[in-house]
Every structure is written in C-alpha cells, then in structure tokens.
N, C-alpha and C positions, 0 to 999 in steps of 0.2 A: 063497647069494643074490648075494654081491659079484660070483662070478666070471661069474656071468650078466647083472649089470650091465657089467660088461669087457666079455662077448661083446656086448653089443646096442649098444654106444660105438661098436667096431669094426666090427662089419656096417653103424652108419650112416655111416661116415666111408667106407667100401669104397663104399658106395650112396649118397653125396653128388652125383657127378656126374649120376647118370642120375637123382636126384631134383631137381636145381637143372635139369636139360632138363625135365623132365616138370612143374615150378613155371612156366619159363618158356613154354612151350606152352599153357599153361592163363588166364595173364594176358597183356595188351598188350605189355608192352616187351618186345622183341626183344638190347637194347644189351648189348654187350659189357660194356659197364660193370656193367650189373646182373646181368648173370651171375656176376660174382665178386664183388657186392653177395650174391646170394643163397646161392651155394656156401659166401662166408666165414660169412653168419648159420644156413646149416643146420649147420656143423661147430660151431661156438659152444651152439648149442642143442643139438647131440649128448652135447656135455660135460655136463649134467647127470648124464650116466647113468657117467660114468668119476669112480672114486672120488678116486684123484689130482690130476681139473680141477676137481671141484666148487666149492672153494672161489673161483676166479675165472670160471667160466662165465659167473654170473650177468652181471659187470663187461662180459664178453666179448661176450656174446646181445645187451645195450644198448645195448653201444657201434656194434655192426653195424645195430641197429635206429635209430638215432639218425643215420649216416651216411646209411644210404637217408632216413630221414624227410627230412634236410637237403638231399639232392637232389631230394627228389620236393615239398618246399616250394620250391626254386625255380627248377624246371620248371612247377610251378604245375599238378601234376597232383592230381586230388583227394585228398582223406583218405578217402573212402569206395574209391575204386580200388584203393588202396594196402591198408585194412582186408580188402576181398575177398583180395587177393594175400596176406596172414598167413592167413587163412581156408583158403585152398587148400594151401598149405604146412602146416599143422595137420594139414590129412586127408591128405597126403599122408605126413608123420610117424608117423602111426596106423595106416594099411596098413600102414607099415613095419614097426613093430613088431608086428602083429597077422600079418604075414610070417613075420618073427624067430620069434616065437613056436610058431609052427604049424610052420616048416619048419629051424630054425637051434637051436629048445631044445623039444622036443616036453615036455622034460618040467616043462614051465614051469607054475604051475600059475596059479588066477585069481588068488591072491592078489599073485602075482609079475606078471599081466597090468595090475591094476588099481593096481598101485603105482607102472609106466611111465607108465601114463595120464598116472596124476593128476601126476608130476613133471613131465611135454612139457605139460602144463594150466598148472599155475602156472606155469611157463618163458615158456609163449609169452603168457599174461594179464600178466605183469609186460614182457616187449617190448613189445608193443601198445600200452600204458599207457606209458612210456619216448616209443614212435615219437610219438603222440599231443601227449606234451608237448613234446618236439624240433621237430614239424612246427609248433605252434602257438608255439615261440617263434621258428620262424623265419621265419613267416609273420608275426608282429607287428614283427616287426628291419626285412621289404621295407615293410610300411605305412610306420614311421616313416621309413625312410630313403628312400620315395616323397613322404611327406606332406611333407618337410622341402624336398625339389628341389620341389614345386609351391608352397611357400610362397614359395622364393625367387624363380621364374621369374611368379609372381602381381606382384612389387614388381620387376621386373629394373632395375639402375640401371647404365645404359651410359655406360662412360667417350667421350668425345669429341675428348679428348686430355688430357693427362699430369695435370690435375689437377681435369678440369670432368669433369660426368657428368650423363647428364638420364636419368628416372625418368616413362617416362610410364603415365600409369594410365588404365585400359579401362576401364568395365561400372560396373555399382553396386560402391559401398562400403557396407558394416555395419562391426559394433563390431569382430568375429572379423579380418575381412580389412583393418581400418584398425589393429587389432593387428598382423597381419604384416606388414602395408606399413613400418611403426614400424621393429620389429627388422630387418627387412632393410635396409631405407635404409642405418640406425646400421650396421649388421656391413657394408656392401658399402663406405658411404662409409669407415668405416676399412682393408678392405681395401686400396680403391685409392687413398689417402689422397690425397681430395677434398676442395679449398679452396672450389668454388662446386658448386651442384648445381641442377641445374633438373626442377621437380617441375611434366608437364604435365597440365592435370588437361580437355582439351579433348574426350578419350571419355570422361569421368562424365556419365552423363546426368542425373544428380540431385543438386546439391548442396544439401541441407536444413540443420537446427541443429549434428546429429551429425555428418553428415560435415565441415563446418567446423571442427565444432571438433578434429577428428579432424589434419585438414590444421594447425589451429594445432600442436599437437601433435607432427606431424612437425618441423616448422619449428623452435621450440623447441630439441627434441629435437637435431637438426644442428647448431641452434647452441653446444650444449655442445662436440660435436665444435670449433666451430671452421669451420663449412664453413657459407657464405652461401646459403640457399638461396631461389631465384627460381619463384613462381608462375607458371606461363604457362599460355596458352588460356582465361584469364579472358573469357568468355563474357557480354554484352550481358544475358544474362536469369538466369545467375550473380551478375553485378554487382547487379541488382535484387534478388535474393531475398535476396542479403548487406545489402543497405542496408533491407530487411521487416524483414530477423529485426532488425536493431541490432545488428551484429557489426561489431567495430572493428578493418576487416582497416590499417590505416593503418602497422602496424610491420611490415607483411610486404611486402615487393620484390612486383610484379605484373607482367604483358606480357599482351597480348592475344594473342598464338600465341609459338609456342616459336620460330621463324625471327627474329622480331623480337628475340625475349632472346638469343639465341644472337649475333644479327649487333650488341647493343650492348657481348657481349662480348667482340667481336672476329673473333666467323665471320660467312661471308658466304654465300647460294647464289646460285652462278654460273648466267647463265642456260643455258648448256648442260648444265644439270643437276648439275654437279660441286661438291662442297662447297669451300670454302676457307676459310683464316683470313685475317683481317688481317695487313698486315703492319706 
C-alpha cells in the first residue's frame, strides 16, 4: 500500500504543471503570480500521499492557502470566487487520481481508491477552512486600518504654521463622530505639537444640547494638552440657540468666522488672494 502511496505523490508532482494550466483556465486569473500560488499549493496537497512529507504537508497546504487568501483579500476579490477556484482544483485532483488509478496501478483496488479520496477530502476541507480564516482576518485588518484613516480625515487638524492649526468641521455631529473628533484633535494636536488651535464649527448645520456640549468637551480636552483653543464661525442663530438652551459658553475664546480669529492671531488674507502673516 505505501509504495502506491509513493507512486500517486510522484505522478501528482510529474502532473502539477499541466494541472495548475488546466486550474488556471477554468477560473479568472490569468497572473503569473497565481500560477505559482497554485503550482506551490497543488505540490503541498500532493504531499499528503508521500509518507516521508506527511508529517509537514498539512503546515505546508495552509500556509499556500493562506498566502493566496491574503492576496485575494486584498485584491478584494470575493471569497466565493476563490471557494469555486478550491472547487475545481478538488475535481481536478480526483480525475487525477481516479487516472493513476486506472492507467498508472491497475491493480489498485477500491479500498486503496477510497482511502486517496477521503485523505485529498480532509486535505483540501482543512485548506478551505485555513483560506476562509486568513481572508476574513485580513479583511477585518483593511476595515480597521480603513476605518481608522476615515476617522482621522472626519476631524483633519491642519497646521497653518509651525504651532497653530485649525480643525474645521462639516455636516452633522452625533455622540460616535464628536468621539472621533475628541481623539483625533488630542493625537494630531500632540503630533504637531500645537500651542493654539482653531476649531471652525461654520459647516455644522446644527448645533443643539449634545453637540455643545460635545465642542465643550473638545475644548477642555486641549486644554489639558496645553493648547488654546478658539471657536470660530459662531453663527448669529448658533449664538441664540446657545443662549435657549442656558449654556455658559463664557470660558471658551469665540470669533465669528475663522478669517477674523486667524487675522487676530497674526494672519492676514491679502486681497489678492494670498495668505499672510503678520509681521
């Protein structure tokens, strides 16, 4: 039985090429890259059947399936694509050996049929299972490391020169996005370590209880930093709905547009367009 295990190792590793063309022709990618993605995970999966590799195949077939997972998670090609392409390579394993069989060990009997099966069965169910987990952590690594650059570009705090920075902010604020506004301020103003900071708030179309107190909050918050920060674009029907609720903005710096806070800390816009500072 061993040495007909040896033989069917050898006939797949002889018949690796024309079976990674014949995987390849049957799914999408064309790429050279995946070519010797699939060549190295058909020779991997071969090794179950060679009594000497057994013991690392398994390590081997994973680690092949886990590389293609990693690139086809970010290529952003589906997991269902990729599930078909193991699919075909499966049947295409099985002719192989149901090949072998018939034309390479005639005298093979079903018991020796049915005992390749089921090893290239668990072989490829335990890949699949591997790819599956690989693809979906590295599919959760681009959310986070996506979700993390939209959090920070949601608050962007632009230097203006070497220690000021203005932080203007668009759209509605909620609790979620006056949380990222928070942490990003604090980590950008320490980045660029910011002694004043101007937070304009003149694209909020709504400032109610929460987002106040939200904005106190920021304010605060900077001032632990050490870094002065100035409201601007305090808005006419802003200012009234602050003085409705009974909110005591009295210890926070204010400006009616950011031009004005900017030019009383020294910058100017020129009327040709051009910024300037004081000098």
């Amino acid at each position: 039985m061993e040495y007909k295990h040896a033989a069917l190792y050898e006939h797949l590793v002889k018949q690796a090429d024309r079976i990674t063309d014949e995987w390849l022709s049957r799914t999408a990618s064309e790429k050279e890259k995946t070519a010797q993605q699939y060549n190295d995970f058909i020779l991997a999966v071969s090794k179950v059947f060679a009594k000497d590799e057994q013991a690392l195949c398994w390590d081997k077939a994973s680690g092949c399936a886990k590389e293609i997972a990693y690139d086809r998670a970010v290529s952003q090609i589906p997991v269902t694509d990729s599930i078909k392409g193991f699919k075909v390579c499966r049947e295409l394993l099985m002719d192989e050996i149901e090949q072998f069989s018939d034309e390479y060990a005639p005298d093979s009997s079903k018991k020796d049929f049915f005992i390749w099966n089921k090893q290239l069965h668990l072989m490829m169910d335990e890949v699949i299972e591997q790819f599956i987990l690989e693809y979906e952590h590295t599919t959760k690594s681009q959310l986070k490391a996506q979700t993390e650059m939209i959090r920070e570009l949601s608050a962007p705090v632009i230097p203006v020169s070497e220690h000021i920075g203005v932080l203007p902010l668009i759209g509605e604020i909620d609790t979620h996005r006056a949380t990222v506004i928070i942490e990003a301020a604090l980590k950008q103003c320490a980045e660029l370590h910011l002694s004043h900071l101007f937070i304009d708030i003149s694209g909020v179309p709504v400032v109610d209880t929460m987002v106040a107190y939200q904005l106190f909050k920021v304010v605060d918050s900077t001032k632990l930093l050490g870094v002065e920060t100035v409201l601007s674009g305090v808005r006419p029907e802003i200012a009234q709905t602050v003085v409705k609720l009974g909110m005591d903005f009295s210890h926070i710096k204010t400006e009616q547009s950011l031009a004005k806070a900017l030019c009383n800390k020294g910058f100017c816009i020129q009327e040709d367009g051009k910024a300037g500072e004081k000098v």
